[in-house]
C-alpha positions in Angstrom: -6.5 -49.9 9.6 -9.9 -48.7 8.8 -12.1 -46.1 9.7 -14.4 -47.0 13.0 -16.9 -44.9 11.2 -17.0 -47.5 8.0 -20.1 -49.7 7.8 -19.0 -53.6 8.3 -19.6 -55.1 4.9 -20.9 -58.4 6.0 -20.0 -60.2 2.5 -16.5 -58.6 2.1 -15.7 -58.5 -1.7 -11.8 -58.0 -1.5 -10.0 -61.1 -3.3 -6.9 -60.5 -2.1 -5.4 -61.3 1.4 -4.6 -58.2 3.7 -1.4 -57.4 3.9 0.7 -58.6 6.6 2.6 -56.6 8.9 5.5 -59.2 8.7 7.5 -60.3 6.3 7.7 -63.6 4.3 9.7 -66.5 5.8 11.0 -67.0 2.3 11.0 -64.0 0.1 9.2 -65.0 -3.5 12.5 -64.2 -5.1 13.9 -67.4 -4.0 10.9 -69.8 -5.2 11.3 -71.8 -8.5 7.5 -72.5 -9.9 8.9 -75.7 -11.7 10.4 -77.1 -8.4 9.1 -80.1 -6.5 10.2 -80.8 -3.1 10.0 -84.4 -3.5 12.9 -84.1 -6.2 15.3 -82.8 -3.8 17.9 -85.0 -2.7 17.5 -86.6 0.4 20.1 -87.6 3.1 20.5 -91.3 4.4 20.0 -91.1 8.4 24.1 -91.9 9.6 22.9 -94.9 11.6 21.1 -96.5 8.9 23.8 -95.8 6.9 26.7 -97.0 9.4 24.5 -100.7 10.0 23.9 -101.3 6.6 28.2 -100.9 6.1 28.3 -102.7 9.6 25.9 -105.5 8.6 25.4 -105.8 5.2 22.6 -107.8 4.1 22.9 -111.2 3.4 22.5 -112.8 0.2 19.1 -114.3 -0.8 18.6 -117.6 0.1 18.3 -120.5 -2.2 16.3 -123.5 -2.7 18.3 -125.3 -0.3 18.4 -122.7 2.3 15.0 -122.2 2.5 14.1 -125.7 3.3 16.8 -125.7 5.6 15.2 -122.8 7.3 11.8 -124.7 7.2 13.3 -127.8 9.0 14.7 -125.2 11.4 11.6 -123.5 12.4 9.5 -126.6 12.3 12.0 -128.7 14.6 11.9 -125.4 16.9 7.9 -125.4 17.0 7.7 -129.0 17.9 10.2 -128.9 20.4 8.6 -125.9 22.2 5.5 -128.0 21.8 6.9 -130.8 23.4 7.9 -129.5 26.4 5.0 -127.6 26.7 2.9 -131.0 26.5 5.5 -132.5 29.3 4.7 -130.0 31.8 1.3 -129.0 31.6 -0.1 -132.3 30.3 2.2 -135.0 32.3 -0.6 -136.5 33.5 -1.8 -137.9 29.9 1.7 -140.0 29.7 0.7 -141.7 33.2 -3.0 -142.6 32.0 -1.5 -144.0 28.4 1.1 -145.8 30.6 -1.4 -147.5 32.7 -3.8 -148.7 29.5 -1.2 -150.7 28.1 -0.9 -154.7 28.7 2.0 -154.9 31.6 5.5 -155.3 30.3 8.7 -154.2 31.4 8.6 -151.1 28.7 5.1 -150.4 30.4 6.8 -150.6 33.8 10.0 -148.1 33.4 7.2 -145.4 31.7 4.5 -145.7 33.9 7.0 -145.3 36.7 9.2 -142.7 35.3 5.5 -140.6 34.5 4.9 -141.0 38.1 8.1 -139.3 39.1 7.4 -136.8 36.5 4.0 -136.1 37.5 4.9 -135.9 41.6 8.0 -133.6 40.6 5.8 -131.0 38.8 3.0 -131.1 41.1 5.7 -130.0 43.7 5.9 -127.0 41.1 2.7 -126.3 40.6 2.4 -126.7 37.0 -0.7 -129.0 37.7 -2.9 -125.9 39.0 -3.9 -124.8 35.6 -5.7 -128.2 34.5 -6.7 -129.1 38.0 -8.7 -125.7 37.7 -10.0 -126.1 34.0 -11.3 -130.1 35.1 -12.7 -128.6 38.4 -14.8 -126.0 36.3 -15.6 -128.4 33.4 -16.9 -131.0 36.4 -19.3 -127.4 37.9 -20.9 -127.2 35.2 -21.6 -130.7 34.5 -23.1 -131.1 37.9 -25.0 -128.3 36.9 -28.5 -128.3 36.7 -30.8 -125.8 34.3 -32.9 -125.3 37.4 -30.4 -123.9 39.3 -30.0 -127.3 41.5 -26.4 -128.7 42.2 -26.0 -132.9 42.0 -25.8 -134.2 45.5 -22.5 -135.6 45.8 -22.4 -139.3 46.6 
């Protein structure tokens, strides 16, 4: 400690630390200067270690599997399209049905959309596109100066 009775030196000029009052966590005796901790050997984490001997990773793939794996993944998309076209869009089938020239073909499809159509309504899967057509039919009735068609 210093002296109360010292003048504060407002540019101190010492160029070494103070001393601490505790010692080092790890003396200086054990430090190597030509050490780097990234050399040290590290330790594979047991879980990693136990799925990789658990699992082991499977060979790479070759020509043929990876086009196998392309059929697989697009058959997947277009099925998942599909049946997201049959519930939310059932409606489109019906229309298509009905603009073809009447034959029995044209019968069975127009009918079976009609089923198809009444079963999902019961669902409710037509909400979404009834609300996107009643929007889209706002704002055509929509007038720029603020005026609403008078329905007919």
């Amino acid at each position: 400690m210093s002296d109360p009775k010292d003048p504060v030196d407002p540019f101190p000029t010492q160029a070494h630390p103070p001393v601490s009052p505790f010692p080092p966590l790890d003396p200086p005796s054990d430090w190597i200067d030509t050490a780097d901790a990234h050399d040290l050997p590290t330790r594979e984490n047991t879980l990693v270690a136990l799925g990789r001997f658990a699992f082991p990773p499977a060979p790479a793939l070759d020509e043929e599997g990876e086009a196998s794996r392309a059929r697989r993944w697009t058959s997947q998309t277009l099925f998942v399209a599909c049946a997201f076209l049959m519930i939310f869009n059932a409606g489109s089938v019906q229309n298509w049905a009905r603009q073809q020239p009447p034959s029995w073909s044209q019968s069975t499809v127009d009918r079976l959309a009609t089923v198809w159509v009444e079963q999902l309504d019961l669902l409710g899967a037509n909400l979404p596109v009834e609300g996107l057509h009643e929007t889209w039919r706002g704002l055509q009735a929509t007038r720029f100066d603020g005026r609403q068609d008078e329905k007919t």
